[in-house]
FIKOLZA-1660 file (N, C-alpha, C; in steps of 0.1 Angstrom, whole numbers, plus 5000, padded with zeros to 4 digits):
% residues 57
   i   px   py   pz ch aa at
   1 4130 8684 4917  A  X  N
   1 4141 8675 4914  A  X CA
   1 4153 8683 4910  A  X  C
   2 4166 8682 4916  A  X  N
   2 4175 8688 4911  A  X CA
   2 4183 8682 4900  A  X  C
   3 4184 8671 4896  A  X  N
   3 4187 8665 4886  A  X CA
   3 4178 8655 4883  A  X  C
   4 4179 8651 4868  A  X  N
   4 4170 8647 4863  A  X CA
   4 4169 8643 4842  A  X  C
   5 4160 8634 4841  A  X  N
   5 4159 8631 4826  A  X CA
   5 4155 8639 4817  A  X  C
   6 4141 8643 4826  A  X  N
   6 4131 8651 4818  A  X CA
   6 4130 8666 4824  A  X  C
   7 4130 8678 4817  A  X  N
   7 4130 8689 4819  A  X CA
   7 4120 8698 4817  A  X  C
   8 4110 8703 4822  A  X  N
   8 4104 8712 4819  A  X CA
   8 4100 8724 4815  A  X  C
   9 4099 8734 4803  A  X  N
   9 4099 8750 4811  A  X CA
   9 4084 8756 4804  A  X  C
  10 4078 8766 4809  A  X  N
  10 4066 8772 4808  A  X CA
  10 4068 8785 4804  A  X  C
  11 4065 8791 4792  A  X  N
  11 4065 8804 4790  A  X CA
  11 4056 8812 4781  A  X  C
  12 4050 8821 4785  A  X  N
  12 4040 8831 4782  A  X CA
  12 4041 8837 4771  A  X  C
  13 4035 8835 4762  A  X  N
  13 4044 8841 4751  A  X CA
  13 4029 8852 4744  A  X  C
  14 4028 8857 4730  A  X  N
  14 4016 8867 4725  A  X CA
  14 4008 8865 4727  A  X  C
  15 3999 8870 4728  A  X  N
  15 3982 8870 4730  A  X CA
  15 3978 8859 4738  A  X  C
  16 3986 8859 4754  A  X  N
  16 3989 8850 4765  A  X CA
  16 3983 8837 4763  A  X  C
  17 3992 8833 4757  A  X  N
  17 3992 8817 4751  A  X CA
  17 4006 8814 4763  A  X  C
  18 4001 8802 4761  A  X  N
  18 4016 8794 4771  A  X CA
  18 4022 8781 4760  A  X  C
  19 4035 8783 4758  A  X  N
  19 4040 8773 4755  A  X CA
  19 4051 8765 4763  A  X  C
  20 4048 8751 4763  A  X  N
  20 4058 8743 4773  A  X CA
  20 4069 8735 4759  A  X  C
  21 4081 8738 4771  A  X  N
  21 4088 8734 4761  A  X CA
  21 4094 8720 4773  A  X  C
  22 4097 8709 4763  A  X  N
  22 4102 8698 4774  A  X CA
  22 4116 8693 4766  A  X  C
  23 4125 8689 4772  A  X  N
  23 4139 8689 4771  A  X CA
  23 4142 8671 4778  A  X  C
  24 4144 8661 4772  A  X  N
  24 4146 8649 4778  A  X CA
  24 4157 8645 4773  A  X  C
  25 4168 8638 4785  A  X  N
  25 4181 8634 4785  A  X CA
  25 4183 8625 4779  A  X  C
  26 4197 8616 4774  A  X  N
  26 4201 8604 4776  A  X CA
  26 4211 8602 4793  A  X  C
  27 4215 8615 4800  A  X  N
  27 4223 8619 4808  A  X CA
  27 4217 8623 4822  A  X  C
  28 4216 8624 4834  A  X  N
  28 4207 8633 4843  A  X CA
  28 4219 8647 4839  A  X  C
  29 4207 8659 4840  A  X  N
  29 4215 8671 4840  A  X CA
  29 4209 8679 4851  A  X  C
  30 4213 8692 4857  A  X  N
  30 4212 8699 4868  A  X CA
  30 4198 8706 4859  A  X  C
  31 4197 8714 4865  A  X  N
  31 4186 8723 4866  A  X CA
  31 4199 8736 4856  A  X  C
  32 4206 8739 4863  A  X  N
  32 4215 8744 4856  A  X CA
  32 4219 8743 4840  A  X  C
  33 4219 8732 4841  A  X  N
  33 4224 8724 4826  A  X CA
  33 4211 8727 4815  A  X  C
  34 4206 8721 4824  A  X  N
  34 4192 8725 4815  A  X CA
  34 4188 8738 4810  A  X  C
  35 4187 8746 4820  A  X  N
  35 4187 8763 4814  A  X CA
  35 4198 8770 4805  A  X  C
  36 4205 8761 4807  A  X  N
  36 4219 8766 4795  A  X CA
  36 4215 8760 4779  A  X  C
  37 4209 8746 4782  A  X  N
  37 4202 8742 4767  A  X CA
  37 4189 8748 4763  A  X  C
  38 4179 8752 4772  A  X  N
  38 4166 8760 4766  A  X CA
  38 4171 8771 4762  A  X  C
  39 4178 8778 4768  A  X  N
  39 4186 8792 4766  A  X CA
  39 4190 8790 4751  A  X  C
  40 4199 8783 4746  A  X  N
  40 4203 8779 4734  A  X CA
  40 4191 8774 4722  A  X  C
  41 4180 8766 4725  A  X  N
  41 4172 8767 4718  A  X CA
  41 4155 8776 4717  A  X  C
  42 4156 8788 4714  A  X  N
  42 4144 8795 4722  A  X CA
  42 4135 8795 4708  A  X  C
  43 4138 8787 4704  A  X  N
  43 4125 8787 4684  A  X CA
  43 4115 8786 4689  A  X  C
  44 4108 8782 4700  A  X  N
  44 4094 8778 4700  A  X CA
  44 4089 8796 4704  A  X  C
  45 4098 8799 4710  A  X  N
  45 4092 8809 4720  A  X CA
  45 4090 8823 4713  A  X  C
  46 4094 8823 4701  A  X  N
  46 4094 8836 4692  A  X CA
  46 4084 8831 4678  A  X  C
  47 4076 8823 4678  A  X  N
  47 4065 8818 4670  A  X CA
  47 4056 8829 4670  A  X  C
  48 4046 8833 4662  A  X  N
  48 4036 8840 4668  A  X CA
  48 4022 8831 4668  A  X  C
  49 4016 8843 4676  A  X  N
  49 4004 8831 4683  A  X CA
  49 3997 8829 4669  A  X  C
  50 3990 8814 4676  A  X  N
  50 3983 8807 4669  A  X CA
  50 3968 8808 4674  A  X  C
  51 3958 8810 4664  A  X  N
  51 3944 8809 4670  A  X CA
  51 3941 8794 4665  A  X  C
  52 3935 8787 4675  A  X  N
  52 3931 8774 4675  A  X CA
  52 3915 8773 4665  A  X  C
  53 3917 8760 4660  A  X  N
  53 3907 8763 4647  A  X CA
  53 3890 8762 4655  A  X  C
  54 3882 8773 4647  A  X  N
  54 3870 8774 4649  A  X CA
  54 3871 8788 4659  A  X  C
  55 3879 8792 4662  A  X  N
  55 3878 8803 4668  A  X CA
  55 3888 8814 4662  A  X  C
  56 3882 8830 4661  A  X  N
  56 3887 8840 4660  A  X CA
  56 3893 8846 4669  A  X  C
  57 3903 8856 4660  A  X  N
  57 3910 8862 4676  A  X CA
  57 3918 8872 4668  A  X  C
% end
């Protein structure tokens, strides 16, 4: 979809965990637009990993 409500992005982050980060309009924005606002908010992506409860790691 080149424009659109809802935005996607997927990123690999420590101890190869994936975090999705999702981005939803009031506006359709480009693909472009979009990567200009994840770009601006990167908080999730500098978290450190989380081990999920009951397991070690």
């Amino acid at each position: 979809m080149a424009e659109g409500f809802v935005h996607e992005r997927r990123t690999q982050v420590a101890g190869g965990l994936w975090v999705t980060q999702q981005l939803i309009s009031a506006e359709p924005l480009t693909r472009e637009q979009a990567a200009k606002i994840f770009a601006r908010e990167p908080r999730l992506l500098h978290r450190g990993a989380r081990v999920p409860a009951g397991r070690t790691g």
